[in-house]
N, CA, C and O atoms as CSV, one atom per row, in Angstrom:
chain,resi,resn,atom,element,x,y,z
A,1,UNK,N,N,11.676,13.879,-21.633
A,1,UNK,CA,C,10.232,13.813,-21.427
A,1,UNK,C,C,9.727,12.372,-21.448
A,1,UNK,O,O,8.746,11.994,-20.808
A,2,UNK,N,N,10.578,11.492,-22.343
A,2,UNK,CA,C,9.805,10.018,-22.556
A,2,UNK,C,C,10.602,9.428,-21.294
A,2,UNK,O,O,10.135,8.359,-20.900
A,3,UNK,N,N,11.291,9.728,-20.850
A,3,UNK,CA,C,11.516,9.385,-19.214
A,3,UNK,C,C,10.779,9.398,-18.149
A,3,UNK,O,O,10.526,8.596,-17.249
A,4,UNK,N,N,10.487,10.432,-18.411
A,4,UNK,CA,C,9.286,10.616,-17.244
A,4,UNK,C,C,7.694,10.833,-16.992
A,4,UNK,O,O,7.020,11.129,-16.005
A,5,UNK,N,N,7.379,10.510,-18.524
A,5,UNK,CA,C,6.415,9.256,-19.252
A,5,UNK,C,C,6.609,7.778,-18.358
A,5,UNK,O,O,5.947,7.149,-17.533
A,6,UNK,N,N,7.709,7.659,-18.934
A,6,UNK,CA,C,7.392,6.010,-18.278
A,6,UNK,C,C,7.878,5.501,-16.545
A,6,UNK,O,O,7.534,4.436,-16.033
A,7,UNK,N,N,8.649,6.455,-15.943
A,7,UNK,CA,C,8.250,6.500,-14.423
A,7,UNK,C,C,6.666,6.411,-13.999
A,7,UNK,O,O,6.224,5.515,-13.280
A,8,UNK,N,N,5.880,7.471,-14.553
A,8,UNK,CA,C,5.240,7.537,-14.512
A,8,UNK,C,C,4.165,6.794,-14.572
A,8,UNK,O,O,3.278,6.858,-13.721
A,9,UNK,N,N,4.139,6.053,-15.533
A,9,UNK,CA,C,3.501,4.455,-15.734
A,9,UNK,C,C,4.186,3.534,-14.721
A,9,UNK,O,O,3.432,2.915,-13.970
A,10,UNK,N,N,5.197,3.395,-14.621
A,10,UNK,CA,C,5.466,2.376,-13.239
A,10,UNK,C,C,4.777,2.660,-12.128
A,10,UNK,O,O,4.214,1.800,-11.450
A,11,UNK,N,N,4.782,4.144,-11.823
A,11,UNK,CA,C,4.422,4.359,-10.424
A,11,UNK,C,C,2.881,4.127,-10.359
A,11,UNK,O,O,2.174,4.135,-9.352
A,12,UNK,N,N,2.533,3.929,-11.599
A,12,UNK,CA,C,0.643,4.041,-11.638
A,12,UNK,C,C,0.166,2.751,-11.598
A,12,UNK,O,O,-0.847,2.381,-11.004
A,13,UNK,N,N,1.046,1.967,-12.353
A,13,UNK,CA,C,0.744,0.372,-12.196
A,13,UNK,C,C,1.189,-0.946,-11.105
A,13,UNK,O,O,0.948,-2.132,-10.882
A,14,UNK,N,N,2.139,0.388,-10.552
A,14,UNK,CA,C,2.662,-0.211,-8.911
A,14,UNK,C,C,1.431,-0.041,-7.671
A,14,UNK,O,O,1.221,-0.733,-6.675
A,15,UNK,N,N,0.849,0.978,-8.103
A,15,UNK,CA,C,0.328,1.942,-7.051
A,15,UNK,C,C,-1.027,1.309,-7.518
A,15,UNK,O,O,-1.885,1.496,-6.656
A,16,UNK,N,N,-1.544,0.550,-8.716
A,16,UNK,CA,C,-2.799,0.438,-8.435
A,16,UNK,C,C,-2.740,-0.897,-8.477
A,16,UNK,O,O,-3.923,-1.224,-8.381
A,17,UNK,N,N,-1.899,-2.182,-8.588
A,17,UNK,CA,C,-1.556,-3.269,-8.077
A,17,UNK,C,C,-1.721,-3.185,-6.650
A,17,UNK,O,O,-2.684,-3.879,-6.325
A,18,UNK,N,N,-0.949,-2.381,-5.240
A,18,UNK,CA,C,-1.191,-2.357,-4.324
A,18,UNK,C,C,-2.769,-1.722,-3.664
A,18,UNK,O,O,-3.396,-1.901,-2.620
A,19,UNK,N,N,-2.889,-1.239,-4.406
A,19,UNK,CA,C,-4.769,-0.671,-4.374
A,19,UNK,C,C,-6.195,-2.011,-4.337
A,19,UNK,O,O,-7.144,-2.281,-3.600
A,20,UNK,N,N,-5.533,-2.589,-5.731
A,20,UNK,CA,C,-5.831,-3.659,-5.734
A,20,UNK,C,C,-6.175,-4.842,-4.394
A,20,UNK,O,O,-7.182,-5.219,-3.793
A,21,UNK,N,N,-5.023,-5.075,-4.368
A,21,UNK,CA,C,-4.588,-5.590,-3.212
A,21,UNK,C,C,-5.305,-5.276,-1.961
A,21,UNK,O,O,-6.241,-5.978,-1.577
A,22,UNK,N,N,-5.017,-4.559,-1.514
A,22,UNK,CA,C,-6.220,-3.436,-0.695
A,22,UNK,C,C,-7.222,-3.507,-0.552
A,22,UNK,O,O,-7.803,-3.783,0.497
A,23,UNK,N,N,-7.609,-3.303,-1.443
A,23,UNK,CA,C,-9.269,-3.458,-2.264
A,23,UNK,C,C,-9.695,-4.798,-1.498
A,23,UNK,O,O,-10.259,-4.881,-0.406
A,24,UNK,N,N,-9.358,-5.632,-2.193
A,24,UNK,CA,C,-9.803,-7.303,-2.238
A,24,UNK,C,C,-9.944,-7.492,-0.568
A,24,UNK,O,O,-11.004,-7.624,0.044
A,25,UNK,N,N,-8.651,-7.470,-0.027
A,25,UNK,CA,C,-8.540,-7.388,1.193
A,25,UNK,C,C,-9.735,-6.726,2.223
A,25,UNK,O,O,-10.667,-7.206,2.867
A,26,UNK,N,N,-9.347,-5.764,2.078
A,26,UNK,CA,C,-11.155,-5.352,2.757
A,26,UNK,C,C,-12.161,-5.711,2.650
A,26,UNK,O,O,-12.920,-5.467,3.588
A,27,UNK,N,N,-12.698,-6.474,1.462
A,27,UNK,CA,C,-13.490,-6.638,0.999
A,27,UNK,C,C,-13.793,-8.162,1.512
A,27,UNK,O,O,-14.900,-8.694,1.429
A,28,UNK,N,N,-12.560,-8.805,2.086
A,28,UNK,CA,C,-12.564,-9.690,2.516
A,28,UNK,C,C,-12.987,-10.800,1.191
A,28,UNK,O,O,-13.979,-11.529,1.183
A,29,UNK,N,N,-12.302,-10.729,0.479
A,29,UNK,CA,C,-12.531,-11.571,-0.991
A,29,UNK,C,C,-10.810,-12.086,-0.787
A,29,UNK,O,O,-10.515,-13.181,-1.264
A,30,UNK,N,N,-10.135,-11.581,-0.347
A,30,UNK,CA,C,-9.111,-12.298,0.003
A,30,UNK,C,C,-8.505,-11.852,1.393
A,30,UNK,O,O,-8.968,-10.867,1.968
A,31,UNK,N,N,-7.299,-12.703,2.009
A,31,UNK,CA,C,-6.179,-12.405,3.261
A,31,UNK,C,C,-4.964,-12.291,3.188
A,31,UNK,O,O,-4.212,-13.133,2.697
A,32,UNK,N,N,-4.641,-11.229,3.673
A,32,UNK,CA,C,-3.787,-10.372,3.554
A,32,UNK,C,C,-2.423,-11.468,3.675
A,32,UNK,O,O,-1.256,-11.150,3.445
A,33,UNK,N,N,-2.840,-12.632,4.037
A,33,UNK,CA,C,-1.536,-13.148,4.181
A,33,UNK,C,C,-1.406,-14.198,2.510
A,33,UNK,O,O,-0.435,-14.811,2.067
A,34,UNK,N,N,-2.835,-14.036,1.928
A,34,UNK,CA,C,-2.900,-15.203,0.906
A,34,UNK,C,C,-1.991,-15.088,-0.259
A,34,UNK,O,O,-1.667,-13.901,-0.216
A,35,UNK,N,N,-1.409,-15.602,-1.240
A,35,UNK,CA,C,-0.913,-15.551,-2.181
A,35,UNK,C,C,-0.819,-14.184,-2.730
A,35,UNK,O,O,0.007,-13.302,-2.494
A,36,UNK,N,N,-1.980,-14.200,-3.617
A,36,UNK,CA,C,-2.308,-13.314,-4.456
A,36,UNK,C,C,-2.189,-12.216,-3.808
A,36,UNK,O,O,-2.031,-11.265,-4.573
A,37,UNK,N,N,-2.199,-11.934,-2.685
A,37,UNK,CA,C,-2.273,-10.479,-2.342
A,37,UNK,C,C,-0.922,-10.130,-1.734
A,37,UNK,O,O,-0.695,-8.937,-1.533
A,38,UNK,N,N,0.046,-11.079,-1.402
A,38,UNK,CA,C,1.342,-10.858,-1.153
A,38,UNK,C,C,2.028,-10.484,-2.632
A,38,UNK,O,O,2.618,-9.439,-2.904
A,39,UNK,N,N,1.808,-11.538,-3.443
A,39,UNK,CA,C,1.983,-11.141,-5.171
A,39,UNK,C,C,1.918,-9.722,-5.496
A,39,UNK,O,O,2.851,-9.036,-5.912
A,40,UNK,N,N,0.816,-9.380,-5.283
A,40,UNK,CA,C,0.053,-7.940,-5.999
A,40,UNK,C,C,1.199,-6.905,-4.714
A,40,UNK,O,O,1.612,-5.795,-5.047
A,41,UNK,N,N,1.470,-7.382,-3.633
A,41,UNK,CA,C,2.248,-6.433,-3.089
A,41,UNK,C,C,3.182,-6.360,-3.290
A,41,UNK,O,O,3.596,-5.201,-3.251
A,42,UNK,N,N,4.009,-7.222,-3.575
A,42,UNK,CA,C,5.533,-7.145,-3.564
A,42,UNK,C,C,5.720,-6.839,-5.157
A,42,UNK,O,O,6.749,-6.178,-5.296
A,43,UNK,N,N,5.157,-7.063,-6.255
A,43,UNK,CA,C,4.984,-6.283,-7.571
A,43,UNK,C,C,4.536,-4.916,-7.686
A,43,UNK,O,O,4.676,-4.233,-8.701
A,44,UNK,N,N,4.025,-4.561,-6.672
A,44,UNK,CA,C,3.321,-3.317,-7.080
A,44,UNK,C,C,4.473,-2.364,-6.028
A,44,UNK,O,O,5.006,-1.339,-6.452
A,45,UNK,N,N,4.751,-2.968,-4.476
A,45,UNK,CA,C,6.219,-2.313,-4.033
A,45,UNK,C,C,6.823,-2.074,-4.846
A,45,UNK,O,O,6.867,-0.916,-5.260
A,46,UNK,N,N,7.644,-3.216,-5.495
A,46,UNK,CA,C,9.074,-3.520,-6.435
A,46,UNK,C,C,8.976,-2.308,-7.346
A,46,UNK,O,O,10.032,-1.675,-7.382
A,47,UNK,N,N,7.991,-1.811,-8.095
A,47,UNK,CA,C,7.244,-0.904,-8.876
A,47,UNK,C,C,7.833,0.213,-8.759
A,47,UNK,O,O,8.631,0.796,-9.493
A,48,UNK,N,N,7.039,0.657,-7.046
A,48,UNK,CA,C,7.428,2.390,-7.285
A,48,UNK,C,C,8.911,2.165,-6.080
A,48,UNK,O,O,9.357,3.149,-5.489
A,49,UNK,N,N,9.528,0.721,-5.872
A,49,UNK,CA,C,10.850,1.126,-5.234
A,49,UNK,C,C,11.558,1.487,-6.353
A,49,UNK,O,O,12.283,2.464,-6.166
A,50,UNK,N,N,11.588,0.925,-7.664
A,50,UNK,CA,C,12.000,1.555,-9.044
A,50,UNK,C,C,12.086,2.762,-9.425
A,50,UNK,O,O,12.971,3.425,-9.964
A,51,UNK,N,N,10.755,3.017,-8.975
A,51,UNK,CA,C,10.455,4.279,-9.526
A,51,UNK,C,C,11.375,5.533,-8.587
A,51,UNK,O,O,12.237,6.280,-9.052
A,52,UNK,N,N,10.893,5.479,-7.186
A,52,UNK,CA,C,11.311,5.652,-6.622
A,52,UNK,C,C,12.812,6.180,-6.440
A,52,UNK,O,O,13.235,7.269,-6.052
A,53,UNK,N,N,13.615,4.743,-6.958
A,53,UNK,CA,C,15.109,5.025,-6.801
A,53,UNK,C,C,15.259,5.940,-8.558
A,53,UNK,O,O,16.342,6.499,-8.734
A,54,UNK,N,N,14.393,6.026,-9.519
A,54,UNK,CA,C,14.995,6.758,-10.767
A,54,UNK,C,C,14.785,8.355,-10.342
A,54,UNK,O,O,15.497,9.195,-10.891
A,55,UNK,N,N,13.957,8.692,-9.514
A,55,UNK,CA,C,13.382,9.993,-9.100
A,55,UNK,C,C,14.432,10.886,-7.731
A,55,UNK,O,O,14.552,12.084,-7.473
A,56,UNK,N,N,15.126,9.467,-7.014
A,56,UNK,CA,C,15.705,10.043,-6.343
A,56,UNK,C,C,14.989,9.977,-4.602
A,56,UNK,O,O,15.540,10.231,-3.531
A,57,UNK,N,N,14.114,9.702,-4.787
A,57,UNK,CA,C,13.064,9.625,-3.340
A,57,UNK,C,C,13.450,8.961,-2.163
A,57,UNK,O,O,12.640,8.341,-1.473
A,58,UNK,N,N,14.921,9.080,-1.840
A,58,UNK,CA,C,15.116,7.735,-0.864
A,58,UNK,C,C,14.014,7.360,0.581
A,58,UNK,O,O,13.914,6.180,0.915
A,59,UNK,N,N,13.463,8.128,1.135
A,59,UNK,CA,C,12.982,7.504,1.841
A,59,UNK,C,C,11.909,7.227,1.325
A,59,UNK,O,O,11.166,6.931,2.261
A,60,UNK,N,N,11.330,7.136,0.313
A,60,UNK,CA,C,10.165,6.096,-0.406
A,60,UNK,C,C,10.758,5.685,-0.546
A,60,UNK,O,O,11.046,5.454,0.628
A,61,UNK,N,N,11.876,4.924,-1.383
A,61,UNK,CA,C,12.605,3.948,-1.868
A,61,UNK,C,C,12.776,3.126,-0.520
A,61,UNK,O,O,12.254,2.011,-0.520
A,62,UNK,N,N,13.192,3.382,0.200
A,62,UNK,CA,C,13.348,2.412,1.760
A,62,UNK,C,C,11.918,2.090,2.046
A,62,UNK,O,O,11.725,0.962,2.498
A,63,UNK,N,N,11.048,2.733,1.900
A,63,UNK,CA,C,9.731,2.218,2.671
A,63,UNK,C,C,9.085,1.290,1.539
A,63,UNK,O,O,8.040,0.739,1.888
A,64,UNK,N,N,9.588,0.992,0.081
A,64,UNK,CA,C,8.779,0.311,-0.635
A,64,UNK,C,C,10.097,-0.968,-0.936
A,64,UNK,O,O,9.883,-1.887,-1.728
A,65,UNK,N,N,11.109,-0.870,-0.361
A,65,UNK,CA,C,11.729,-1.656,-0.334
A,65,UNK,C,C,11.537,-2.476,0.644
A,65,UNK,O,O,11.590,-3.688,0.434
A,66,UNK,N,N,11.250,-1.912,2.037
A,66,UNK,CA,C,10.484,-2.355,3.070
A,66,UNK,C,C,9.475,-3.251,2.822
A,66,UNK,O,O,9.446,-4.364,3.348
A,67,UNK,N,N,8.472,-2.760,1.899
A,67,UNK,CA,C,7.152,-3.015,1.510
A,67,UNK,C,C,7.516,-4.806,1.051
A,67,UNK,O,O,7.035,-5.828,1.540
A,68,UNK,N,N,8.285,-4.686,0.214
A,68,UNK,CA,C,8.782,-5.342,-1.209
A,68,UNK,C,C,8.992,-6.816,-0.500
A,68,UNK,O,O,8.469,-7.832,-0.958
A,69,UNK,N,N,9.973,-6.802,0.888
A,69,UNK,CA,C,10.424,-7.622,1.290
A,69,UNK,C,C,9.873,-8.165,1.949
A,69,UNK,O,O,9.910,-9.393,1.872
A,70,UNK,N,N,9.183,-7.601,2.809
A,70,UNK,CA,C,7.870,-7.930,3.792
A,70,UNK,C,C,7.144,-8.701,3.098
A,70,UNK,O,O,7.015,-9.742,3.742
A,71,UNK,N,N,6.287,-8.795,1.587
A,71,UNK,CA,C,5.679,-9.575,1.080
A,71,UNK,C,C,6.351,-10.384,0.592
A,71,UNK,O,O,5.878,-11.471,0.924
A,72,UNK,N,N,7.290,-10.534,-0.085
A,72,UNK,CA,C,8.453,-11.329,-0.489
A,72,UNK,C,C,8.539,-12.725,0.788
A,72,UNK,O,O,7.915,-13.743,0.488
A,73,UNK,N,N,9.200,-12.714,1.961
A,73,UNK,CA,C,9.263,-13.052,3.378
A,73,UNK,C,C,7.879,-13.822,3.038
A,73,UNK,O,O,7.970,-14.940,2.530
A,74,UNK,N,N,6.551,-13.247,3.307
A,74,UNK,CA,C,5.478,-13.414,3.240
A,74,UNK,C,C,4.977,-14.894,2.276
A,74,UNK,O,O,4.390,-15.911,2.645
A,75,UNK,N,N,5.465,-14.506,1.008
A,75,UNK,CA,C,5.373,-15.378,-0.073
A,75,UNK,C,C,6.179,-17.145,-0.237
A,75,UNK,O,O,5.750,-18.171,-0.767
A,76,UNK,N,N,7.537,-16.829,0.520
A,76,UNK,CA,C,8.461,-17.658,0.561
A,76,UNK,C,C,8.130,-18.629,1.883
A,76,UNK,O,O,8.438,-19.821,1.887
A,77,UNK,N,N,7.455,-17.963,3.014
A,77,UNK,CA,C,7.160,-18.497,4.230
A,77,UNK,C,C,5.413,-19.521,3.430
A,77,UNK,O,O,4.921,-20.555,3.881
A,78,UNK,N,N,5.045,-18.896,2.498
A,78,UNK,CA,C,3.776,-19.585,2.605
A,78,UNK,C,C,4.060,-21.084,1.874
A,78,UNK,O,O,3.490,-22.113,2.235
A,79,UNK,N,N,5.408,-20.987,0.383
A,79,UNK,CA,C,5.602,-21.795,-0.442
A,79,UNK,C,C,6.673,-22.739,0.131
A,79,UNK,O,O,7.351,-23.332,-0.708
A,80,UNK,N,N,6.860,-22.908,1.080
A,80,UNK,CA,C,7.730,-23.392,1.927
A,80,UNK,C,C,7.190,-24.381,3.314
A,80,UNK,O,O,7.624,-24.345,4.466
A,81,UNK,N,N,5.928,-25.381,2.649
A,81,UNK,CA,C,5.571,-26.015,3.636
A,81,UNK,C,C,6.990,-26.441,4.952
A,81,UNK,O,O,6.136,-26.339,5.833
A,82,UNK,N,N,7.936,-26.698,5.539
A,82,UNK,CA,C,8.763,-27.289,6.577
A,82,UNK,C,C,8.665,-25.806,7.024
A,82,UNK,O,O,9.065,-25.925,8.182
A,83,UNK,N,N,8.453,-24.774,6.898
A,83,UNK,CA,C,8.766,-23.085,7.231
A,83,UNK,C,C,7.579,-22.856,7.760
A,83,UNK,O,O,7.557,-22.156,8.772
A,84,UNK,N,N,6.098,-23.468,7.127
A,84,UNK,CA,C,4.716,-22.747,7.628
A,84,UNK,C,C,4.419,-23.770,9.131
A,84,UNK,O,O,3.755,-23.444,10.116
A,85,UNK,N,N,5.115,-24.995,8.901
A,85,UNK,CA,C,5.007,-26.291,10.226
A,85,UNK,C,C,5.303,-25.441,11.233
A,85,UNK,O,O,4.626,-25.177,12.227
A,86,UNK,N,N,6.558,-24.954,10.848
A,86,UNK,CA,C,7.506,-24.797,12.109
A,86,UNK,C,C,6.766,-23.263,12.708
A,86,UNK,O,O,7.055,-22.711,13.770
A,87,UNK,N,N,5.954,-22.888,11.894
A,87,UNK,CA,C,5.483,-21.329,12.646
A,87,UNK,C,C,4.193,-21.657,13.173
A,87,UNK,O,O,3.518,-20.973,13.943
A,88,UNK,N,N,3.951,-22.649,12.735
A,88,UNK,CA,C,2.303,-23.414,13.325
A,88,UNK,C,C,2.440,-23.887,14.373
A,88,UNK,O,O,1.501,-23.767,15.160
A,89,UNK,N,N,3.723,-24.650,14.821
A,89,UNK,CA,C,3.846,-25.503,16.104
A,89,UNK,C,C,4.592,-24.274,17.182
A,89,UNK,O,O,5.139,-24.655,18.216
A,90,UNK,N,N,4.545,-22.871,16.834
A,90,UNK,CA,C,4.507,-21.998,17.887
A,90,UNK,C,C,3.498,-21.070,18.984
A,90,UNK,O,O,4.014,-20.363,19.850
């Protein structure tokens, strides 16, 4: 039971990290490409791909692994001034 207690809390604090995220975004208080909201995604993915893989869910697990990396990519392309040049001069 205290197992699935605390899935449970992952998947809620994954799921409202990406809400979050969301949120702001629409709201246009932030862009979808900015920091913080790649952050809040790829933490709040990473979350329920966890969760995900303890439950057994593989194709959630692929789509939040999906999720995970996509912002990840996202994050590394932004902290990586010679990476953001080279996508600017396209």
């Amino acid at each position: 039971m205290v197992f699935e207690i605390n899935t449970e809390i992952v998947a809620f604090v994954g799921m409202f990290l990406i809400l979050i995220a969301f949120f702001l975004e629409t709201q246009s208080i932030i862009h979808s490409k900015a920091p913080l909201y790649l952050l809040l995604m790829a933490i709040g993915s990473g979350l329920l791909a966890i969760r995900a893989y303890l439950i057994q869910e593989w194709a959630f697990l692929i789509l939040e692994i999906a999720w995970f990396l996509t912002a990840m990519t996202g994050l590394i392309i932004r902290n990586n001034p010679s990476t953001e040049a080279d996508l600017s001069d396209e």
